[in-house]
MOPAC internal coordinates of N, CA, C and O (Angstrom, degrees):
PM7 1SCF
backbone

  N    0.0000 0     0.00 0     0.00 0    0    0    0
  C    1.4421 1     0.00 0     0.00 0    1    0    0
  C    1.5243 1   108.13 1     0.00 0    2    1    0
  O    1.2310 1   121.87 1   -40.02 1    3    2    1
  N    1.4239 1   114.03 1   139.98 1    3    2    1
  C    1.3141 1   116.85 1  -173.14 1    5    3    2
  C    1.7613 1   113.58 1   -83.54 1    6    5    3
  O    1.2310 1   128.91 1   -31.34 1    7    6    5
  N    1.4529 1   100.44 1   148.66 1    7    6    5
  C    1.5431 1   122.65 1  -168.96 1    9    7    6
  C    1.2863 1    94.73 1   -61.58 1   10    9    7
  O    1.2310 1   120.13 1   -60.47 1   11   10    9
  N    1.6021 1   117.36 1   119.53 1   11   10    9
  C    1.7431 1   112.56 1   159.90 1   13   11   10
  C    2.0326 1   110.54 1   -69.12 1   14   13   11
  O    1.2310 1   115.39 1   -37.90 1   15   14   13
  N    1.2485 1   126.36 1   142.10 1   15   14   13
  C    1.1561 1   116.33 1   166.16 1   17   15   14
  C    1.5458 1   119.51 1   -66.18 1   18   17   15
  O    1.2310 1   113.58 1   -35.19 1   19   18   17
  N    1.7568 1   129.76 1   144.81 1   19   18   17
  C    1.1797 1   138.18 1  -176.40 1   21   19   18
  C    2.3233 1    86.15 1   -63.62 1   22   21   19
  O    1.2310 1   139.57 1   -26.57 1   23   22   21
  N    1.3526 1    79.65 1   153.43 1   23   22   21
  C    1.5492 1    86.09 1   128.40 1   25   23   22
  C    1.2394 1   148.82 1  -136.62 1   26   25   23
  O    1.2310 1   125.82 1   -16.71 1   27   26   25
  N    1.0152 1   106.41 1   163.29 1   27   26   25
  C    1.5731 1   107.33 1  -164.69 1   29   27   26
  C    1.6881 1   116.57 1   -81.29 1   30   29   27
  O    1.2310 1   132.92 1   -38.03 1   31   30   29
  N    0.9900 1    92.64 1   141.97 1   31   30   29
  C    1.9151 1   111.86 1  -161.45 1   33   31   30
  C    1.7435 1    88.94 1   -79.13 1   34   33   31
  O    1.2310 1   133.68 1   -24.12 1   35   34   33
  N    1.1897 1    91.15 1   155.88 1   35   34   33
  C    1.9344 1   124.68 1  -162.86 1   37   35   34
  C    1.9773 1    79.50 1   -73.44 1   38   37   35
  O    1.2310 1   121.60 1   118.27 1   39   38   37
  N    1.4678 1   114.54 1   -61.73 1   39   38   37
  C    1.7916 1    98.55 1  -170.19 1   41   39   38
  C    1.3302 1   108.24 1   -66.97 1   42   41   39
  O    1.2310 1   114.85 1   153.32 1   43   42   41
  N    1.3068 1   127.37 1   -26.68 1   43   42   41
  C    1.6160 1   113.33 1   167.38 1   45   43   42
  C    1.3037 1   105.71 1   -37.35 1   46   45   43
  O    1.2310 1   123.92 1    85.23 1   47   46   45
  N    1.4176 1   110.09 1   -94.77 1   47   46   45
  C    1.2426 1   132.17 1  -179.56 1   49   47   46
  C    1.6570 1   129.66 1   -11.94 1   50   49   47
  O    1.2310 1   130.25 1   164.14 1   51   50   49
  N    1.4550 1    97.84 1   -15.86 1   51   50   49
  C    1.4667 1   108.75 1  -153.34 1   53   51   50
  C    1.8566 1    90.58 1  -109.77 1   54   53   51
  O    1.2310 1   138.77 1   135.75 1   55   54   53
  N    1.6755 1    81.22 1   -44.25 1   55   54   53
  C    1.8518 1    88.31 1   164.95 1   57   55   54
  C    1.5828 1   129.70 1   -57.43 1   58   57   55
  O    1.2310 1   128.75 1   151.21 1   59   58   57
  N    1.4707 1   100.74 1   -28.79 1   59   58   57
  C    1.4922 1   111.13 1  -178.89 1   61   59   58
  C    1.5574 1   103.48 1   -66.69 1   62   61   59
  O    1.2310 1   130.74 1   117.27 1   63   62   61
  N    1.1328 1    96.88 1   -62.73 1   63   62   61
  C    1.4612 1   125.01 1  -172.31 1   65   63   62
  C    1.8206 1   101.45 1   -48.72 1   66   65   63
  O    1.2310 1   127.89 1   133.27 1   67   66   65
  N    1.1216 1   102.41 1   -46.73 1   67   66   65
  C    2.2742 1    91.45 1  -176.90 1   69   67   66
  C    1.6494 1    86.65 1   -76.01 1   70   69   67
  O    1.2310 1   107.04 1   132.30 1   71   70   69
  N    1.3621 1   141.74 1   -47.70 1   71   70   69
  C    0.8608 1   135.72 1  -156.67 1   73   71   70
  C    1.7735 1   109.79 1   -42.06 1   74   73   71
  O    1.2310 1   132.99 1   120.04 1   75   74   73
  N    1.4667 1    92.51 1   -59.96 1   75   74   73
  C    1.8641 1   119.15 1  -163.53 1   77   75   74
  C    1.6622 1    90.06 1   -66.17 1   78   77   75
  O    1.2310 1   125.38 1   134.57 1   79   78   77
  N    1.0494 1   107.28 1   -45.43 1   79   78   77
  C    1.9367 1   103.96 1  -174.50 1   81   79   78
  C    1.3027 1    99.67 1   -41.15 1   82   81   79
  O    1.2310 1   126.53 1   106.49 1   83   82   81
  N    1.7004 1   105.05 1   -73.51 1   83   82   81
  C    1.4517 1   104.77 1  -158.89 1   85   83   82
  C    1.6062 1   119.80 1   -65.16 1   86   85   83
  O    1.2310 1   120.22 1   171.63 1   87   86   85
  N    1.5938 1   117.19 1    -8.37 1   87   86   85
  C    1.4281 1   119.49 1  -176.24 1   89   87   86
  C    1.6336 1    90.93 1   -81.48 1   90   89   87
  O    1.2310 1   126.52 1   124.06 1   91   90   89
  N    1.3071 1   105.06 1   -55.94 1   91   90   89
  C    2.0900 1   107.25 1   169.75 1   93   91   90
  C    1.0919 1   105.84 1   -21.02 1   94   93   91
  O    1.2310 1    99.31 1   122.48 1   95   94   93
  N    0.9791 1   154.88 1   -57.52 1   95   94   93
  C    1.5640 1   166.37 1   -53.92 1   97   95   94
  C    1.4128 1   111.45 1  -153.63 1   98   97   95
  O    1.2310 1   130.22 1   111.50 1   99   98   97
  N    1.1026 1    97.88 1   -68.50 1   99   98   97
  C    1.9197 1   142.13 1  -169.18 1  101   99   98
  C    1.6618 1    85.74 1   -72.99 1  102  101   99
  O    1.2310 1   118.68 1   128.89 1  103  102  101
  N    1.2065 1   120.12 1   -51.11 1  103  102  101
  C    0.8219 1   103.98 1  -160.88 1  105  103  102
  C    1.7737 1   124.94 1   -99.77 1  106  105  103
  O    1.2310 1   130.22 1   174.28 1  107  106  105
  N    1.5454 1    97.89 1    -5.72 1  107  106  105
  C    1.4711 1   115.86 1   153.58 1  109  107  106
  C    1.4924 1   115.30 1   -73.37 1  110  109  107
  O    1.2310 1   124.25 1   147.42 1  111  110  109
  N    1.2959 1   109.45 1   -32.58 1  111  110  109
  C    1.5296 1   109.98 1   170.32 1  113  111  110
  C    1.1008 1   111.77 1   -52.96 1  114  113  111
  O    1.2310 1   118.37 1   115.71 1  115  114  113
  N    1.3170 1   120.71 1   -64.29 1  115  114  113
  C    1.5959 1   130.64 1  -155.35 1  117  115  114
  C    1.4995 1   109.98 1   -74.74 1  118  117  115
  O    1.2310 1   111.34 1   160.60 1  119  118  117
  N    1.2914 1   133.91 1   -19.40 1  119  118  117
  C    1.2135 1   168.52 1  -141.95 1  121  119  118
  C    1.7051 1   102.47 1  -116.16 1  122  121  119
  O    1.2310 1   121.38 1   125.38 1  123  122  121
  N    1.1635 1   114.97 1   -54.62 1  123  122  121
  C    1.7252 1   112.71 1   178.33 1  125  123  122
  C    2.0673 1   101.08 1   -84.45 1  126  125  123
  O    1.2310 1   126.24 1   151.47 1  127  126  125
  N    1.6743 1   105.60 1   -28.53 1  127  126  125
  C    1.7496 1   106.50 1  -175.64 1  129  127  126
  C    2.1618 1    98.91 1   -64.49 1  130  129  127
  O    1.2310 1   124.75 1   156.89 1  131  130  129
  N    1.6216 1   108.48 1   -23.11 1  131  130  129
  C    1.5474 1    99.09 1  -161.03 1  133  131  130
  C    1.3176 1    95.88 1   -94.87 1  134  133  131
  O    1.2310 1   118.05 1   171.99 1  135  134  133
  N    1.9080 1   121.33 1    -8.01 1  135  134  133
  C    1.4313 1    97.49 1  -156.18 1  137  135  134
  C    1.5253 1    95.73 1   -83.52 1  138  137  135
  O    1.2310 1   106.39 1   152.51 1  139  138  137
  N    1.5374 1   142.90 1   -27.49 1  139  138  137
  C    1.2964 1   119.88 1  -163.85 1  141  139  138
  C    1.9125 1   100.56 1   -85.34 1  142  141  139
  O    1.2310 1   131.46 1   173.04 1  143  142  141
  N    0.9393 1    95.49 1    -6.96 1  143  142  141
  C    1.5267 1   102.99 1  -166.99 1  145  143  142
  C    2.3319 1   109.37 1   -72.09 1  146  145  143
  O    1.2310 1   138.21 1   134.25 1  147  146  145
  N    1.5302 1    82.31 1   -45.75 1  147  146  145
  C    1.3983 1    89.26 1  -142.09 1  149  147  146
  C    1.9929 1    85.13 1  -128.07 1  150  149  147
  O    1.2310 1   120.99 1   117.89 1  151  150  149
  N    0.9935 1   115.70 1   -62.11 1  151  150  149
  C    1.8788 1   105.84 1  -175.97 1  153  151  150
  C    1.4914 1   104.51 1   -82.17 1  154  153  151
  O    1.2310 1   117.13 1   148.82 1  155  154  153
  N    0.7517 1   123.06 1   -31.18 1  155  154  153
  C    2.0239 1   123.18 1   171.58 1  157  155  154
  C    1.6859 1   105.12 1   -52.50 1  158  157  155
  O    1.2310 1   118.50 1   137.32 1  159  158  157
  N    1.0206 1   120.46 1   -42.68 1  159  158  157
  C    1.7584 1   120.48 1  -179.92 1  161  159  158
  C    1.7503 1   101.83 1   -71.54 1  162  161  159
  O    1.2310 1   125.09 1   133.56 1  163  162  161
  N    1.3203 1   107.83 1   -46.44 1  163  162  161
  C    1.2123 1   109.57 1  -162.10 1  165  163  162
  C    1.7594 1   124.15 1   -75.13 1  166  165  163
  O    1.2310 1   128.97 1   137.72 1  167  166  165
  N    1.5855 1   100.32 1   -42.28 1  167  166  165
  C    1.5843 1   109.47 1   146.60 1  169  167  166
  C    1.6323 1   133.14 1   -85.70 1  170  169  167
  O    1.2310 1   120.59 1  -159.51 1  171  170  169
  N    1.1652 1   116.48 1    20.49 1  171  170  169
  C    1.4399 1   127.72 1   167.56 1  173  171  170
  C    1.2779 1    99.60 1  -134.70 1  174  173  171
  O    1.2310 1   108.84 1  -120.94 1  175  174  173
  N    1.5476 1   138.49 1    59.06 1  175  174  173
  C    1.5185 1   103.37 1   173.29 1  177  175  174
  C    1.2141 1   144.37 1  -102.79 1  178  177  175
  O    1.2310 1   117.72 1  -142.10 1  179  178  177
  N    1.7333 1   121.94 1    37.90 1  179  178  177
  C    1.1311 1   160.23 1  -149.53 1  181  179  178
  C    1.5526 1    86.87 1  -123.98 1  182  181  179
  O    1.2310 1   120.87 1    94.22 1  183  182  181
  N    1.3432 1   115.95 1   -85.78 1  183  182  181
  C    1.4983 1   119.74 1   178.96 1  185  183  182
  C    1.7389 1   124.73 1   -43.97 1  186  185  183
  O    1.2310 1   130.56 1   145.67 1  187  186  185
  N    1.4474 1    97.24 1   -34.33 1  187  186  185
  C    1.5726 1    98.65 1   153.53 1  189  187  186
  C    1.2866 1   127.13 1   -56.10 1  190  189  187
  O    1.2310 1   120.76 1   117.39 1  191  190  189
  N    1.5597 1   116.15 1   -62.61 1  191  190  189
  C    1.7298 1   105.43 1  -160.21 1  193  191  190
  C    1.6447 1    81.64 1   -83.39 1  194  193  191
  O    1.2310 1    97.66 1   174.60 1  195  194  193
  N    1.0287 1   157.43 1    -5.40 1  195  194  193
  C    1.7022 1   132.30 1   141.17 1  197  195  194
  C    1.2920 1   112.55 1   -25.75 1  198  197  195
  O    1.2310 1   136.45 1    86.62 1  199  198  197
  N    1.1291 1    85.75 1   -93.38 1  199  198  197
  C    1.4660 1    92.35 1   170.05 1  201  199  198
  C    1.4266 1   148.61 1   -17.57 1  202  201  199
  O    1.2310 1   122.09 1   116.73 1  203  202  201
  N    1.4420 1   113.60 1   -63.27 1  203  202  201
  C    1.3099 1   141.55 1   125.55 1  205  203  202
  C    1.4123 1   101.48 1    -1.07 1  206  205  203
  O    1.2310 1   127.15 1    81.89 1  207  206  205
  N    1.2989 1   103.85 1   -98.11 1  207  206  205
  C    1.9771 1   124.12 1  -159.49 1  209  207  206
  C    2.0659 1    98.35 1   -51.69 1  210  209  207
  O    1.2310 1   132.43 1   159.59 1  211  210  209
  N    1.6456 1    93.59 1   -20.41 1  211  210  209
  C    1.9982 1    65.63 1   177.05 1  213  211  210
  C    1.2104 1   107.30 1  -108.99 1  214  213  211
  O    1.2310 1   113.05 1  -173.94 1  215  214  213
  N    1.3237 1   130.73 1     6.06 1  215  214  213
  C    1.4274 1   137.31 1  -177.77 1  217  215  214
  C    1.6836 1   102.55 1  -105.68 1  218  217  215
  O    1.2310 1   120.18 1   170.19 1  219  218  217
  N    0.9753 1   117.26 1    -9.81 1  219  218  217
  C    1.5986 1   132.36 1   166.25 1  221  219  218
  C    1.8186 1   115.63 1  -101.96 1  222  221  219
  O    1.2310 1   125.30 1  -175.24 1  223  222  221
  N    1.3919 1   107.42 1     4.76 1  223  222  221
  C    1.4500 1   107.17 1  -165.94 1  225  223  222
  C    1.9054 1   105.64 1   -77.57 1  226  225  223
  O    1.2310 1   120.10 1   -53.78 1  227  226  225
  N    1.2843 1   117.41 1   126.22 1  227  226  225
  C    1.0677 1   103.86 1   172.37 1  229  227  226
  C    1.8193 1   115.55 1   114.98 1  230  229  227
  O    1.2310 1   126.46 1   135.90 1  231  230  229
  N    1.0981 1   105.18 1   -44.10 1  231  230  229
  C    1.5504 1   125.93 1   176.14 1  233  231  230
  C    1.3319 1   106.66 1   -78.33 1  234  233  231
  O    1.2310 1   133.66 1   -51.66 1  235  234  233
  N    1.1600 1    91.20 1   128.34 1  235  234  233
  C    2.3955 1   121.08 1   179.21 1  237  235  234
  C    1.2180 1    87.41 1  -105.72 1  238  237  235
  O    1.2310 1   122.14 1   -64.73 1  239  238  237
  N    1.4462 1   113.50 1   115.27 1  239  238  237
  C    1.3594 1   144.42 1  -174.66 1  241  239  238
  C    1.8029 1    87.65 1   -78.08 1  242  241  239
  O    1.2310 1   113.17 1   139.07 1  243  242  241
  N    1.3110 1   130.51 1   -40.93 1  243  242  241
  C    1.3396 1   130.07 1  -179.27 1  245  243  242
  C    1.7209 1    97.15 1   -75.49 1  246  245  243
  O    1.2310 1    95.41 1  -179.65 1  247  246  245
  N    0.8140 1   160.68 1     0.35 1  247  246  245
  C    1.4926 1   166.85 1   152.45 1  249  247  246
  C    1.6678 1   108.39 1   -60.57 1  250  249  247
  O    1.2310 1   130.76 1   145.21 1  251  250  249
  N    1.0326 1    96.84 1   -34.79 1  251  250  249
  C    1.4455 1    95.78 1  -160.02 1  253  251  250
  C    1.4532 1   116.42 1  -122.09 1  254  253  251
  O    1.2310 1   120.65 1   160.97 1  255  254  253
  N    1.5671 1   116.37 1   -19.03 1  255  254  253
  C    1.3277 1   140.58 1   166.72 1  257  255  254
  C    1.2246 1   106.69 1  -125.10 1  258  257  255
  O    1.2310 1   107.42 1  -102.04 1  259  258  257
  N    2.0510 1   141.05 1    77.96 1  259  258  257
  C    1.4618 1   102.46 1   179.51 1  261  259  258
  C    1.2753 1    97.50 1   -98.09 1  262  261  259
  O    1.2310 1   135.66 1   -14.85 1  263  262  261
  N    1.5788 1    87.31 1   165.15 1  263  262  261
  C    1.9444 1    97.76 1  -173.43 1  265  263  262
  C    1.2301 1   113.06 1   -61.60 1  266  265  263
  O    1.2310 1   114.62 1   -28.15 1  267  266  265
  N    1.2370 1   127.81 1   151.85 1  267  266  265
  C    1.5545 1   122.61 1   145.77 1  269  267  266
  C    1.6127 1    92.05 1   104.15 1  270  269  267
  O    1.2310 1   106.77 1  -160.01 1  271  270  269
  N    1.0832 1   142.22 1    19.99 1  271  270  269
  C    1.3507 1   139.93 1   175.01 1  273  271  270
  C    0.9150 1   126.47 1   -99.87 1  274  273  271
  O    1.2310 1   121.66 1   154.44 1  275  274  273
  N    1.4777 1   114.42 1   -25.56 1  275  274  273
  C    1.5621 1   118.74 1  -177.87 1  277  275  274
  C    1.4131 1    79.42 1  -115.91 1  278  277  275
  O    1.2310 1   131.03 1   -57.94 1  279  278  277
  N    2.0090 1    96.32 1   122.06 1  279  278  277
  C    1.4818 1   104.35 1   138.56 1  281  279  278
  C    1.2462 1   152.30 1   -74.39 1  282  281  279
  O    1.2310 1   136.75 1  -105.41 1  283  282  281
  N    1.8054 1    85.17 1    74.59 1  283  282  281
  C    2.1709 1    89.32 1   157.99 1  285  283  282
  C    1.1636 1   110.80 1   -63.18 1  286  285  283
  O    1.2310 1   125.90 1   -29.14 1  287  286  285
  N    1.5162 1   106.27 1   150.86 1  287  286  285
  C    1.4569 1   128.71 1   148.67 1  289  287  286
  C    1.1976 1   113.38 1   -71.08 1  290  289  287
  O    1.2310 1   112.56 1   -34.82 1  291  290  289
  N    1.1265 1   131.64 1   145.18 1  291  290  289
  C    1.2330 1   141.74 1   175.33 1  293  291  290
  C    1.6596 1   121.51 1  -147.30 1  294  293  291
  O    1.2310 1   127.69 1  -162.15 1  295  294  293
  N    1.3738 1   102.80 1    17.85 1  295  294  293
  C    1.7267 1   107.28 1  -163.79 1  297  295  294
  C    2.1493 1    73.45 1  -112.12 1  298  297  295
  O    1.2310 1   146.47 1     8.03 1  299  298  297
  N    1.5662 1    66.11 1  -171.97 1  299  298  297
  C    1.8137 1    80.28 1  -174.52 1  301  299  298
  C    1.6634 1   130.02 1   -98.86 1  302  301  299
  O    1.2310 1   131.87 1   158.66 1  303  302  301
  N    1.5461 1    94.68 1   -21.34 1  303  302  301
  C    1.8557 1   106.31 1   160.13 1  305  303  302
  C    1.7537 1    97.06 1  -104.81 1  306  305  303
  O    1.2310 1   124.03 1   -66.85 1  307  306  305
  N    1.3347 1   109.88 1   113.15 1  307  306  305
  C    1.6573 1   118.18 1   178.14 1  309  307  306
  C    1.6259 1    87.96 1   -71.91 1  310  309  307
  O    1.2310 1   116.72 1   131.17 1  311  310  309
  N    1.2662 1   123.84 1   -48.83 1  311  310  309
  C    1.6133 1   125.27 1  -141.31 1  313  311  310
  C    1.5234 1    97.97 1   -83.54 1  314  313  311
  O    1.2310 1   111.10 1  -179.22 1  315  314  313
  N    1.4281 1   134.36 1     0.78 1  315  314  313
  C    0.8381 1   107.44 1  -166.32 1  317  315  314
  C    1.4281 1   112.42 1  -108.13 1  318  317  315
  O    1.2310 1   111.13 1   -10.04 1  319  318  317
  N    1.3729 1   134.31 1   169.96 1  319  318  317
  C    1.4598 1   115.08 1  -160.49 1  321  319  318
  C    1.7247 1    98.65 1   -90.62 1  322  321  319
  O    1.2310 1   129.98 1    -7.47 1  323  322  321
  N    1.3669 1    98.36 1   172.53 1  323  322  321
  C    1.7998 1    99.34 1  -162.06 1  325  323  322
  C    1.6662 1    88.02 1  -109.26 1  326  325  323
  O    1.2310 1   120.10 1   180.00 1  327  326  325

């Protein structure tokens, strides 16, 4: 004879229920913190490098990074003396 299902008690339910809210939650949070960050560039990306190019206007990328300053290795024995 087949298993009737229990049912589930009113404080379960209530437990499920704050549980799922607050995971909802967390995850609407984290979800509205990535969208200007990370999907706003990626579905606008016209309005980005706008953006970009006037908030970058003016700045020498060699000013502020110049090449050749930090000694990387770049040969194929790092360890060996130069």
């Amino acid at each position: 004879r087949p298993r009737r299902p229990r049912a589930v008690s009113a404080g379960a339910m209530a437990r499920l229920s704050r549980t799922l809210g607050i995971f909802g939650a967390f995850v609407a949070v984290v979800g509205a913190a990535f969208y200007p960050i990370y999907f706003r560039p990626l579905l606008l990306p016209e309005e980005y490098k706008k953006e970009q190019s006037i908030n970058r206007a003016g700045i020498v990328q060699e000013d502020i990074q110049p090449a050749g300053t930090l000694d990387l290795c770049v040969c194929i024995d790092c360890f060996k003396d130069p």
